[in-house]
Rosetta silent file (secondary structure, phi, psi, omega in degrees, C-alpha in Angstrom):
SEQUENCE: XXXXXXXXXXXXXXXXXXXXXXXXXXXXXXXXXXXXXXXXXXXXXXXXXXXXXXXXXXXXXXXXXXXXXXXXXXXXXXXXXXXXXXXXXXXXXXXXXXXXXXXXXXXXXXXXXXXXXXXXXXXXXXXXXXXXXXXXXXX
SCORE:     score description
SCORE:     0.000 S_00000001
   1 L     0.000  -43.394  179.761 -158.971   41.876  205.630 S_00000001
   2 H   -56.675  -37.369  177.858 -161.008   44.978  204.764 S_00000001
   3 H   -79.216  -22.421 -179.228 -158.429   47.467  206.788 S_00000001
   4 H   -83.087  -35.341  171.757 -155.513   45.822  205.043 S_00000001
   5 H   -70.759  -17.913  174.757 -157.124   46.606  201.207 S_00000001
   6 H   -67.566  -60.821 -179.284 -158.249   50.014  202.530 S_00000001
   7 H   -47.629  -60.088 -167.340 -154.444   50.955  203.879 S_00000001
   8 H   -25.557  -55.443 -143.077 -153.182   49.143  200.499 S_00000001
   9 H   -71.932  -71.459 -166.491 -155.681   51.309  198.712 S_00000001
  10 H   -52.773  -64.692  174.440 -154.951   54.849  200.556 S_00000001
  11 H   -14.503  -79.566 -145.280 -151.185   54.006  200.143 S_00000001
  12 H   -66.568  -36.583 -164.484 -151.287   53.184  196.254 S_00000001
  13 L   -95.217   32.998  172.823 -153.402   56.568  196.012 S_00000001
  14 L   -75.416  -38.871  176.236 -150.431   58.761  197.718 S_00000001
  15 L   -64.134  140.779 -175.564 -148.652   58.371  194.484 S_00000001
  16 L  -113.240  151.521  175.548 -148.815   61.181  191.766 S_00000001
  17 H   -37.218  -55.903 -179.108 -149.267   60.660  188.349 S_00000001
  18 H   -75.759  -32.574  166.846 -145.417   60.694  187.329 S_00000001
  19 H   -28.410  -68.834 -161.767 -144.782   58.564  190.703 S_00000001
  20 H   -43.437  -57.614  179.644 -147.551   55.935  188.658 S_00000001
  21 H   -57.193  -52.676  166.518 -145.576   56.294  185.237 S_00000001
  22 H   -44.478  -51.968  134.821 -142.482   55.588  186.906 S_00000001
  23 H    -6.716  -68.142 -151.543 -144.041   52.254  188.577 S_00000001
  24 H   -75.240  -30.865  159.292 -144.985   51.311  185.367 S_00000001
  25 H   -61.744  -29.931  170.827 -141.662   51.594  183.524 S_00000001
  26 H   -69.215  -23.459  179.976 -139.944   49.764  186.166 S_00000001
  27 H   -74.787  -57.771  170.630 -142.671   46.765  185.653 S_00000001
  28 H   -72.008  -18.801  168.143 -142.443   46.876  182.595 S_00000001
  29 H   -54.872  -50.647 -151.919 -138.549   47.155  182.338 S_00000001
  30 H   -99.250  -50.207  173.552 -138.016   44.687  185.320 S_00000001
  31 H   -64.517  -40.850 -148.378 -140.583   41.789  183.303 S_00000001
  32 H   -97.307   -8.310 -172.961 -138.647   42.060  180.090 S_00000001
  33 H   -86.701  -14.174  168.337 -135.326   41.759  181.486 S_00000001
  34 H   -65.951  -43.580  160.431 -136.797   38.613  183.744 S_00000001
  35 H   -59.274  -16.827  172.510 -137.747   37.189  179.803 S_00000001
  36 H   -89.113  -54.033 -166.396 -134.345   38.108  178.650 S_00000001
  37 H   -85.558  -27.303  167.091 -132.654   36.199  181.546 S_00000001
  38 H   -86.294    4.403  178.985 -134.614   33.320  181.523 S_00000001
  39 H   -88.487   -6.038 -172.635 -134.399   33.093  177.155 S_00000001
  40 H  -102.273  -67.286  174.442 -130.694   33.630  178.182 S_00000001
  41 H   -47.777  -48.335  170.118 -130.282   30.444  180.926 S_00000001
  42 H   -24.597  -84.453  161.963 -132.685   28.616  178.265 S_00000001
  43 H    -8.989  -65.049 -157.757 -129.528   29.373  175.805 S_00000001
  44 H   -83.146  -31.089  175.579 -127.057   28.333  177.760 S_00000001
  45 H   -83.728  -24.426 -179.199 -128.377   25.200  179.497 S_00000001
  46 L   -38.828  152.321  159.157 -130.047   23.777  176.315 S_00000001
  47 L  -100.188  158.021 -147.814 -128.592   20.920  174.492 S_00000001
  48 L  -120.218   95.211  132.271 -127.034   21.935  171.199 S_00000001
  49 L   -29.512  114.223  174.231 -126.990   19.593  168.158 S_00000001
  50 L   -93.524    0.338 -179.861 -123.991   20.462  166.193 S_00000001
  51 L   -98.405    0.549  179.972 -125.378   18.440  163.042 S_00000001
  52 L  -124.278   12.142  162.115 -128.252   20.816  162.963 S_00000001
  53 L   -75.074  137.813  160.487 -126.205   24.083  163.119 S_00000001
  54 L   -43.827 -175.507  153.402 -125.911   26.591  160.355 S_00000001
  55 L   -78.867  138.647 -165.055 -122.789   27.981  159.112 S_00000001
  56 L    64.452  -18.518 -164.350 -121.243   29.737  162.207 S_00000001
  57 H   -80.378    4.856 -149.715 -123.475   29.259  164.454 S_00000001
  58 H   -76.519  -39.648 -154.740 -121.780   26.342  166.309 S_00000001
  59 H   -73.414  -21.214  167.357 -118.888   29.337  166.199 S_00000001
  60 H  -100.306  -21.559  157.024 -121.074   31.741  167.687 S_00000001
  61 H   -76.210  -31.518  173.058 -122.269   29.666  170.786 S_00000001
  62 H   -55.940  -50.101  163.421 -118.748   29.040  171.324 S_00000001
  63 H   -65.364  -15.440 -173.526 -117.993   33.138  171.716 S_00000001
  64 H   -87.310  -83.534 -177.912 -121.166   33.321  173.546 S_00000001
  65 H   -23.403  -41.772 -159.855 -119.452   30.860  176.122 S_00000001
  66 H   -72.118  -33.207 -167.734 -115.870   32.398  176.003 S_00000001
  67 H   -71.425  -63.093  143.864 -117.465   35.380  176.985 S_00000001
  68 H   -27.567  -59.553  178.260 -118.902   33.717  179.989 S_00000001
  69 L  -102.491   49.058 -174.070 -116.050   31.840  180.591 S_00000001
  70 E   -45.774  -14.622  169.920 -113.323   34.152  180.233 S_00000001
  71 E   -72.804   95.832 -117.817 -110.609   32.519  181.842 S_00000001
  72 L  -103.475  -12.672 -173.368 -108.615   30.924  178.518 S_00000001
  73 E  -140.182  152.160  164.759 -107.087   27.442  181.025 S_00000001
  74 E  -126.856  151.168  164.301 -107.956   25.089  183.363 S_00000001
  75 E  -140.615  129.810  169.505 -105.402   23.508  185.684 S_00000001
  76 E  -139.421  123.422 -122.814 -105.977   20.592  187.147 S_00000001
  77 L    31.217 -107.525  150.222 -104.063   18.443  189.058 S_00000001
  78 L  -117.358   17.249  173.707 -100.985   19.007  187.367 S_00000001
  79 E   -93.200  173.611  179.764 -101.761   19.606  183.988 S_00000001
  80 E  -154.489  134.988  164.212 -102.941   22.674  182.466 S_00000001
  81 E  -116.015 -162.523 -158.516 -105.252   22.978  179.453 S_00000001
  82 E  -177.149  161.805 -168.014 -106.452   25.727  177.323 S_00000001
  83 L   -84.618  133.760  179.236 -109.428   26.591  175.442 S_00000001
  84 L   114.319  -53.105  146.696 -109.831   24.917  172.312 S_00000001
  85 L     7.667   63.455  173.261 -108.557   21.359  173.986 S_00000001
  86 E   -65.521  122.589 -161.765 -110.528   18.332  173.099 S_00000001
  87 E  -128.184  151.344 -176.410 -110.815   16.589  176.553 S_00000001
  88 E  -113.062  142.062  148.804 -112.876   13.773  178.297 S_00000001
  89 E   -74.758   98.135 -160.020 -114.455   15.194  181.671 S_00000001
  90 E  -123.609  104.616 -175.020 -115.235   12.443  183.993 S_00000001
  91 E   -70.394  177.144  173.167 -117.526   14.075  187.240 S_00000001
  92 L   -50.406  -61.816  164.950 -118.359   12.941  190.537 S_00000001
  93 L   -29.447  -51.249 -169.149 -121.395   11.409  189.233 S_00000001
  94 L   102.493   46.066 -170.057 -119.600    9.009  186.826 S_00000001
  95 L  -101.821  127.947 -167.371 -120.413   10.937  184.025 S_00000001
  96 E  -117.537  137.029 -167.591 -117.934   11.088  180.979 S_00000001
  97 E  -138.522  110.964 -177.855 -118.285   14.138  178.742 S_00000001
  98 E  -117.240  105.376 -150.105 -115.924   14.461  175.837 S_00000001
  99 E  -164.616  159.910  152.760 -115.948   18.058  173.851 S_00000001
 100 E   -50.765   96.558 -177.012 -114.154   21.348  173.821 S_00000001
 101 L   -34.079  118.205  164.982 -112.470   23.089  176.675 S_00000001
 102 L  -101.509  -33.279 -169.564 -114.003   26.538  176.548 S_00000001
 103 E   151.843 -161.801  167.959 -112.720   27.993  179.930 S_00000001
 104 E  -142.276  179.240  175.550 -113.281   28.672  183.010 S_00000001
 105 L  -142.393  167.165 -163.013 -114.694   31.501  185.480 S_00000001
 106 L   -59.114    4.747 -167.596 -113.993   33.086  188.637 S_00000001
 107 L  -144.680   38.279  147.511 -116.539   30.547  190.779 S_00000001
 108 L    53.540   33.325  172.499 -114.638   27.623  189.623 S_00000001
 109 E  -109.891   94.515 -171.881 -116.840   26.335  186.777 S_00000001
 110 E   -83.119  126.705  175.843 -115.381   24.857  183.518 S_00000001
 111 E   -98.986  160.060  169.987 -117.391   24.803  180.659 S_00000001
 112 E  -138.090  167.033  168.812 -117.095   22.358  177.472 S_00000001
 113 E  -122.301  136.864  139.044 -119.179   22.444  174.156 S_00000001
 114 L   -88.240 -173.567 -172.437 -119.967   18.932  173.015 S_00000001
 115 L   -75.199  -13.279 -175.374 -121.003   17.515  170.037 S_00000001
 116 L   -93.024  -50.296  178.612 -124.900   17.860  171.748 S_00000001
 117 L  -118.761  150.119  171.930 -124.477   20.379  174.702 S_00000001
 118 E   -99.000 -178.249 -143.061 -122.936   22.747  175.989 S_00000001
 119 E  -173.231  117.633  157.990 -121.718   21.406  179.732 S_00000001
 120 E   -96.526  118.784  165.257 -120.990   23.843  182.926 S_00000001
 121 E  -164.929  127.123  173.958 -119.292   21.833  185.862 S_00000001
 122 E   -52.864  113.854  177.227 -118.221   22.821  189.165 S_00000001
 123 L   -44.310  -17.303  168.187 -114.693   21.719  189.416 S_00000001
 124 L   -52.526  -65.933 -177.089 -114.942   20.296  192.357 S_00000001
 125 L   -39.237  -16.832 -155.631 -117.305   17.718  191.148 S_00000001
 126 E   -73.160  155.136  155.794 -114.602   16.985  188.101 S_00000001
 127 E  -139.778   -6.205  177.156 -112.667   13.610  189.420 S_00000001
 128 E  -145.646  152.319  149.226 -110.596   13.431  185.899 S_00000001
 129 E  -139.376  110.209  160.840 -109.660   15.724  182.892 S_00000001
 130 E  -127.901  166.539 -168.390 -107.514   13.962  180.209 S_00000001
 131 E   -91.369  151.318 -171.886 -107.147   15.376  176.820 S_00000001
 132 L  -101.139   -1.208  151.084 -107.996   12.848  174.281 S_00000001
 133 H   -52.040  -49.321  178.354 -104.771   13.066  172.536 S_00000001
 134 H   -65.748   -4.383  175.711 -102.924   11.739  175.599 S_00000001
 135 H   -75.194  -53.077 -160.260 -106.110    9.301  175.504 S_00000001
 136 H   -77.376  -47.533  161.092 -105.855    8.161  172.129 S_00000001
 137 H   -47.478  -17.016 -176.802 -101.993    7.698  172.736 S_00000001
 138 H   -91.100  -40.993 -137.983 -102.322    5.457  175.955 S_00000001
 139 L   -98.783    0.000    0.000 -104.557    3.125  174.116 S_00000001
């Protein structure tokens, strides 16, 4: 143990002063953007009240998503929706999730905002999408 903190030791003191300061910007640089990504996945996985939003902000998580999800349709089966769609989402799981079509992205994930959450799911897992006009119309 003593030869491995010794090497450590000579090693760390090979490094020149601007070498150290360089270290230290990347540590710190490299921690805040690890606090930035997880306050960003926080964001995005969170569930969202929409009775306790401000003015805009429901409107500003939505643009935060689009931005994510840039891809403006989903097609599925043989429909095709667009962003802005209210639709119920019924997964693998048996889970029924009924909210706005925000988009999709290049790894096959469709997002919705609900009235609670915001909602990421791999399409595969999807086993229905109907829009709740043609819902409200069957019924």
């Amino acid at each position: 143990m003593g030869n491995f903190v010794d090497g450590a030791l000579r090693t760390l003191g090979s490094f020149s002063v601007p070498e150290w300061i360089m270290m230290m910007f990347a540590a710190y640089f490299l921690t805040r953007f690890a606090l930035w990504a997880e306050g960003f996945i926080r964001f995005l996985f969170s569930p969202i009240d929409r009775t306790n939003f401000e003015d805009g902000e429901y409107d500003r998580a939505f643009a935060r998503c689009c931005m994510l999800f840039p891809i403006d349709f989903v097609r599925f089966g043989n429909k095709t929706f667009t962003r802005g769609t209210m639709v119920r989402v019924t997964t693998t799981q048996g889970k029924n999730r009924v909210g706005k079509l925000v988009g999709s992205n290049k790894e096959h994930f469709i997002c919705l905002i609900t009235s609670k959450f915001v909602s990421a799911e791999l399409i595969e897992n999807v086993t229905d999408i109907i829009a709740v006009d043609d819902l409200e119309a069957s019924e």
